[in-house]
N, C-alpha and C positions, 0 to 999 in steps of 0.2 A: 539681264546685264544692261547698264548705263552707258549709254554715249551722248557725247555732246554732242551740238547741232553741226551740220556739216556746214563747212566756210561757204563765204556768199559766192567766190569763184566756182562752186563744184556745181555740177548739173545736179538739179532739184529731183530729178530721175534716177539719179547713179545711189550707192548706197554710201553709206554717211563711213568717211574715213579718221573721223575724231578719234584718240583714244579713247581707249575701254578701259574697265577696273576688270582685271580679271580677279578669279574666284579665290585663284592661288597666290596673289600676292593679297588680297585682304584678309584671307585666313595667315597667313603670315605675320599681317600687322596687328588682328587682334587678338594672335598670338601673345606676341610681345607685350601690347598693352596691359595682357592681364597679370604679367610681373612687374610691370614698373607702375601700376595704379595707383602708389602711395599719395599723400598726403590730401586726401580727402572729396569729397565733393570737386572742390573748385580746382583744386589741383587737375584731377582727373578729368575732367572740363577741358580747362587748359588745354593737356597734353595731348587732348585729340583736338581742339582748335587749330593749337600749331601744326600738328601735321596735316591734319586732313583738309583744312581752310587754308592754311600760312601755304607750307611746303608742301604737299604733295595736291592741293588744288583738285582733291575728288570730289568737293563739295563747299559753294558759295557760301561767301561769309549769312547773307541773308537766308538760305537753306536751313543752313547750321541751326543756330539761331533761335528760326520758327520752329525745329523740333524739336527746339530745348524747352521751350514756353511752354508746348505740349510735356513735355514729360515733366517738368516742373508742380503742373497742374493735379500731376499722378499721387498716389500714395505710392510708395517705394522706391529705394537708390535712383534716382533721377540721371547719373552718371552711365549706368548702367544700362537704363531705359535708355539711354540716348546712343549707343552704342550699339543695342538691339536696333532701333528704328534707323541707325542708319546704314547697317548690315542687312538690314528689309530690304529696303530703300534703292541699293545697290544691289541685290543677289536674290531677292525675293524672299521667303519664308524660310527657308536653308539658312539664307546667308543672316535674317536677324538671329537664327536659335544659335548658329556660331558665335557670331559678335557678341551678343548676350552670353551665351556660355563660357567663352572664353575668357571673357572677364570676370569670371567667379571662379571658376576651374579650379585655377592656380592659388588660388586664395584656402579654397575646401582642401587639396592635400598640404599646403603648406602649417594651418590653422588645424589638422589631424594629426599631423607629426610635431605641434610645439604644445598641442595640449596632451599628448601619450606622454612625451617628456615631462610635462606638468604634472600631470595625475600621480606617476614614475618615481620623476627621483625631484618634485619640489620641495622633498623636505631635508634637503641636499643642504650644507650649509649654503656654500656658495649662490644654489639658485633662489635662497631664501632670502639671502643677504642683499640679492637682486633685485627682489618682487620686492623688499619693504621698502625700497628708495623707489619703487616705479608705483608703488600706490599713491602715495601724495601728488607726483605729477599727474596722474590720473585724473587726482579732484581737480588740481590746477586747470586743466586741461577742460572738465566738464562747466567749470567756471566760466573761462575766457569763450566757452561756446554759448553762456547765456547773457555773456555780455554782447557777441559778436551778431547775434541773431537780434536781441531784444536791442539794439543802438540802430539796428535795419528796419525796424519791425513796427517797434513800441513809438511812433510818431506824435501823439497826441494822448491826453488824458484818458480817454475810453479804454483806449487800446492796453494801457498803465495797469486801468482797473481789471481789464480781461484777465492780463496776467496775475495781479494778484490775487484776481477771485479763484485763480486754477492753480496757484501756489498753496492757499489756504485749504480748497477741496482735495486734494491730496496727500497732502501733509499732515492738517487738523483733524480733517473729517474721513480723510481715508475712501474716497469717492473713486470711483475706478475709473481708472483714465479711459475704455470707451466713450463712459456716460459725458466726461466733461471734454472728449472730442466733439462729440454730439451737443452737446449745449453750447460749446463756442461757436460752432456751425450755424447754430441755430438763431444765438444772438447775434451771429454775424449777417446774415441773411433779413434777420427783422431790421438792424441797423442798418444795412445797405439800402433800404424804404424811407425810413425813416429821417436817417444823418448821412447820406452816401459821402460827405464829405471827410468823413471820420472813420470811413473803412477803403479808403484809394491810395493806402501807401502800399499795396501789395504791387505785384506785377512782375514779370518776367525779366527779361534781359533784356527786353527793349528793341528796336528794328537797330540792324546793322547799317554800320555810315564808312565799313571800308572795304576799298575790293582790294584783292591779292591776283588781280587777273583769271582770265577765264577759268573757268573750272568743270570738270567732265560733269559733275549734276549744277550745275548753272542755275540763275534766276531763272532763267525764261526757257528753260528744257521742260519738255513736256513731261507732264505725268505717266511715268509707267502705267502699262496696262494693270500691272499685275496690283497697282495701287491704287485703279480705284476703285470706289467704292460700291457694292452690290449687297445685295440683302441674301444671296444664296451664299457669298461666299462669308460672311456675316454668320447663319448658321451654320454652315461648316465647321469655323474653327471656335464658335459655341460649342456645338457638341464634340469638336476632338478636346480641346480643353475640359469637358465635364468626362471623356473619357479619361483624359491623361490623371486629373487628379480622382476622380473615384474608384478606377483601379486599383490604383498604390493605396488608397485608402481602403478599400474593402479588403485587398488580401491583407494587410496588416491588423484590420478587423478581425477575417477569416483565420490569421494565424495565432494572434498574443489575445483578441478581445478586445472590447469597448477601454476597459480600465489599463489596459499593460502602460506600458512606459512609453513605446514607440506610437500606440496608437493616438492616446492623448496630446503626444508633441507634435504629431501631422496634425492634429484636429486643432492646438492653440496659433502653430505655426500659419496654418494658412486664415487666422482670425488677427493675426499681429501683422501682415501682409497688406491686409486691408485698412490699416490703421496707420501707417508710417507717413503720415501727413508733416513736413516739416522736419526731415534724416531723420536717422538714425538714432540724434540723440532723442528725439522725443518720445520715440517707443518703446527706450531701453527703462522706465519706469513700469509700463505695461509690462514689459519683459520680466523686471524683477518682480514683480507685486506675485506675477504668477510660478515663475521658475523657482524664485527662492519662498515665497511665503505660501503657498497654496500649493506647489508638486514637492517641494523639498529637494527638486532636480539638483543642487549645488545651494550650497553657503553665500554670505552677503562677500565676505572677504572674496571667495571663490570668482565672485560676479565681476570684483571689482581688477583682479588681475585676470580678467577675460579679455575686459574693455582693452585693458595694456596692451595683452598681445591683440587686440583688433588692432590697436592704432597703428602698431608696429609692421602690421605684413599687407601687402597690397588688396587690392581690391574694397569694394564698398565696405565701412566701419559695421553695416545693418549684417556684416559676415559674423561676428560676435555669437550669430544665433548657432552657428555651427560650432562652437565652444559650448556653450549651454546642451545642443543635445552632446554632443561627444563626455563629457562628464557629467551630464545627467543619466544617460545609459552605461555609463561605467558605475556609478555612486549604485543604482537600482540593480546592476549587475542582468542585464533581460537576455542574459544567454548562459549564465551561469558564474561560477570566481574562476572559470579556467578558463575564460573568452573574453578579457575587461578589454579590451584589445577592440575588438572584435566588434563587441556590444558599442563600446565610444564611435567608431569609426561608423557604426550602423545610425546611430544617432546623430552624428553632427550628419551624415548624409540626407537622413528624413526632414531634418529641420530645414538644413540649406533647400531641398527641394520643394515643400511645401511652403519655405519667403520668397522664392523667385518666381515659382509656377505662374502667380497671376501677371507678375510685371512683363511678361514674356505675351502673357492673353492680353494686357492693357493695351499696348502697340499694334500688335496683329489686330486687333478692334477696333481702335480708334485712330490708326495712321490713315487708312484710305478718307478718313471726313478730315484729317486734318488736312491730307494733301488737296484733298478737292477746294483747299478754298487759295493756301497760301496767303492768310490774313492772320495777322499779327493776334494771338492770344494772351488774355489780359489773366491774372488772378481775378477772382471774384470775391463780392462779399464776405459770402462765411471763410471762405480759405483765409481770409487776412483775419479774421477774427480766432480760425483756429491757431496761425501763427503765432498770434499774440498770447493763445493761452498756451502752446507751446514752451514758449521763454518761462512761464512758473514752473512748468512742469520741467523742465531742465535743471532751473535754482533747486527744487526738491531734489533732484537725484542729486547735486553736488553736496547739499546738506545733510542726504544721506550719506556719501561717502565719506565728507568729512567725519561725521559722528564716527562711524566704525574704525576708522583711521585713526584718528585722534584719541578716542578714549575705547581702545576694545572690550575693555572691560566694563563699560559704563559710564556714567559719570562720574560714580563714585571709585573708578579705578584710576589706574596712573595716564597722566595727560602726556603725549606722544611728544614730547616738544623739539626734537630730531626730526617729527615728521612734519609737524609744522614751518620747521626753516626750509624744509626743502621745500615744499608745497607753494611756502610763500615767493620763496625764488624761481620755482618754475612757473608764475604763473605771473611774475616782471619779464621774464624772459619773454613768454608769449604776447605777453599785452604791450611792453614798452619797446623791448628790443626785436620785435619781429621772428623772434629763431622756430623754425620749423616744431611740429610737433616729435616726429621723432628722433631729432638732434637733442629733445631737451627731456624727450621720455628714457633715450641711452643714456644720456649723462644721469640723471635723477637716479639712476638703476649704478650705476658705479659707486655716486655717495652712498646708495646704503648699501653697497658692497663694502667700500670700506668704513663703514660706521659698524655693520657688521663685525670686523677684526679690531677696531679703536675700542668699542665699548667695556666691550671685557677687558681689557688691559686697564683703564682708567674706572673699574669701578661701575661704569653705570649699564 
């Protein structure tokens, strides 16, 4: 547990009378946070800024901050990560697997009861009527994040070209977004030699320039013991991590087999894990390439009112993955047609488990060197280069969506043009007029409700 430093009045002898964070009111707060999580990354950012820096002062704005650069640095929900490290941070190893847990938690049974409803009764008029107006804000939605990323991102000509080299590998050539996470890396690293000026638009959040008054983990509060850094405890939570995940991996081995359903989702799960360089939206093409084109886990339509209700229900959007096994183990049936229930609910659990398992070993790894310096961490080379080839890889999946959306049947079939006004409306809404995403994914989801009951009336 955390205390700040004792006032200059107090004997240097006596023991420190600062407050504490106790265990039970931080479990209480990242309680909460894991229902109110919406509105994305930066959102979710936010609303632990404000409380935990602004208003409740358990952590300096400069603290904050440098653990965000760190998780930033990471592959996976970054949000999330930072939430864990600083449930570490305060409470030790306990207190990050809560803080980190607790922000997913809520998300896995909430994203298990609205995809059994999905699976259930989507072919309900009403919920159908729903999902056709909440696709096109979808696209809009995957749009306005390749504009929002690549406007951040895309600085200079190079950076132009990364992108489009990894829009066309994708798209034209069908290159598997490992290889062209790897190649950006790669040419971002040789470029960082080379032109380092043309790979320095990356970088964190930058040193903090305001204070909110003291705060119980302070600038200048010492390093927990328990934080720093040692090579015994280094291996430890190396080998509990190689237990936690080969366990669950071998009995699911030991029980379905190399090929079943479950076991292949642990095995792509924890390989999409280590790839989410850049959110969630850039791995949700890795995502599709595999769930829908290579496992046949779920349909392209199927993928795209997943995204929906990701947007919609709190916690990190990279939660998506738990829709994907939850109707991939229903679609496969891996408990048989009298357990679809059962089977989903087994699936979205394996997936959620094997995309968080690492973010949870990232922090327990590399917080104790982050703390031992408290020096401001920069992006690097390749990272700025994977960002940039990121933003194609984003354009792809929105010109994937659109395609399916727009012409389900084809090209040569009938062109959605209902879906297209809404589309185009949600995505003024987002770029001009600022409206949240899920104020404009509800509304979207009304018009084609009732477009739904106009169309038949008038004919079309």
């Amino acid at each position: 547990m955390i205390a700040s430093p004792p006032s200059s009045q107090a004997d240097s002898s006596a023991p420190a009378s600062a407050p504490t964070i106790s265990f039970r009111d931080a479990f209480w707060f990242w309680l909460k946070l894991g229902f109110i999580s919406f509105g994305g990354p930066v959102g979710q950012i936010s609303v632990m800024h404000q409380e935990l820096v602004e208003r409740r002062r358990w952590i300096s704005e400069n603290r904050f901050l440098h653990a965000l650069n760190y998780c930033m640095l990471l592959p996976g929900p970054e949000a999330q990560q930072l939430a864990t490290y600083i449930g570490w941070l305060m409470h030790r190893t306990w207190g990050g697997i809560v803080a980190g847990g607790l922000f997913v938690l809520p998300s896995l049974f909430i994203l298990i009861a609205l995809s059994w409803i999905y699976m259930a009764y989507g072919n309900v008029p009403v919920v159908a009527g729903i999902l056709y107006g909440i696709k096109p804000a979808v696209t809009a939605v995957v749009v306005f994040a390749a504009y929002r990323i690549g406007s951040r991102a895309l600085k200079n000509g190079t950076l132009w070209a990364i992108a489009a080299a990894a829009f066309i590998a994708i798209f034209a050539l069908h290159v598997p977004f490992p290889l062209i996470v790897i190649a950006a890396g790669i040419i971002g690293y040789i470029g960082g030699r080379v032109a380092p000026s043309k790979f320095q638009t990356g970088g964190g959040h930058g040193a903090g320039d305001k204070s909110f008054g003291p705060a119980v983990i302070d600038d200048d509060t010492p390093t927990p013991s328990h934080a720093l850094f040692s090579w015994p405890k280094l291996v430890r939570i190396c080998v509990v991590a190689i237990i936690l995940w080969g366990s669950v991996m071998g009995a699911l081995f030991a029980l379905f087999g190399w090929d079943a359903t479950l076991t292949q989702m642990a095995w792509f799960f924890t390989k999409a894990a280590l790839l989410t360089f850049g959110g969630a939206y850039a791995v949700l093409p890795y995502v599709y390439q595999a769930a829908v084109e290579n496992y046949h886990w779920l349909t392209a339509t199927q993928m795209i009112d997943g995204l929906a209700l990701g947007e919609t229900t709190p916690g990190p959007l990279i939660m998506i993955v738990a829709f994907v096994g939850f109707v991939g183990a229903w679609v496969k049936e891996v408990f048989g047609p009298d357990a679809l229930f059962i089977a989903g609910a087994a699936g979205a659990t394996v997936a959620t488990y094997f995309t968080f398992l690492p973010s949870f070993v990232f922090i327990l790894l590399g917080g104790p060197l982050v703390e031992s310096t408290h020096g401001q961490l920069k992006f690097t080379a390749p990272l700025t280069g994977i960002t940039a080839a990121v933003v194609g890889v984003i354009l792809n999946l929105a010109v994937f969506f659109a395609y399916h959306i727009l012409w389900p049947q084809g090209f040569g079939g009938r062109f959605e043009w209902p879906l297209a006004v809404i589309g185009i409306v949600a995505f003024i809404a987002l770029w001009r007029y600022k409206i949240g995403i899920i104020p404009v994914i509800l509304a979207c989801g009304v018009a084609g409700l009732a477009w739904s009951f106009v169309a038949p009336v008038v004919g079309l």
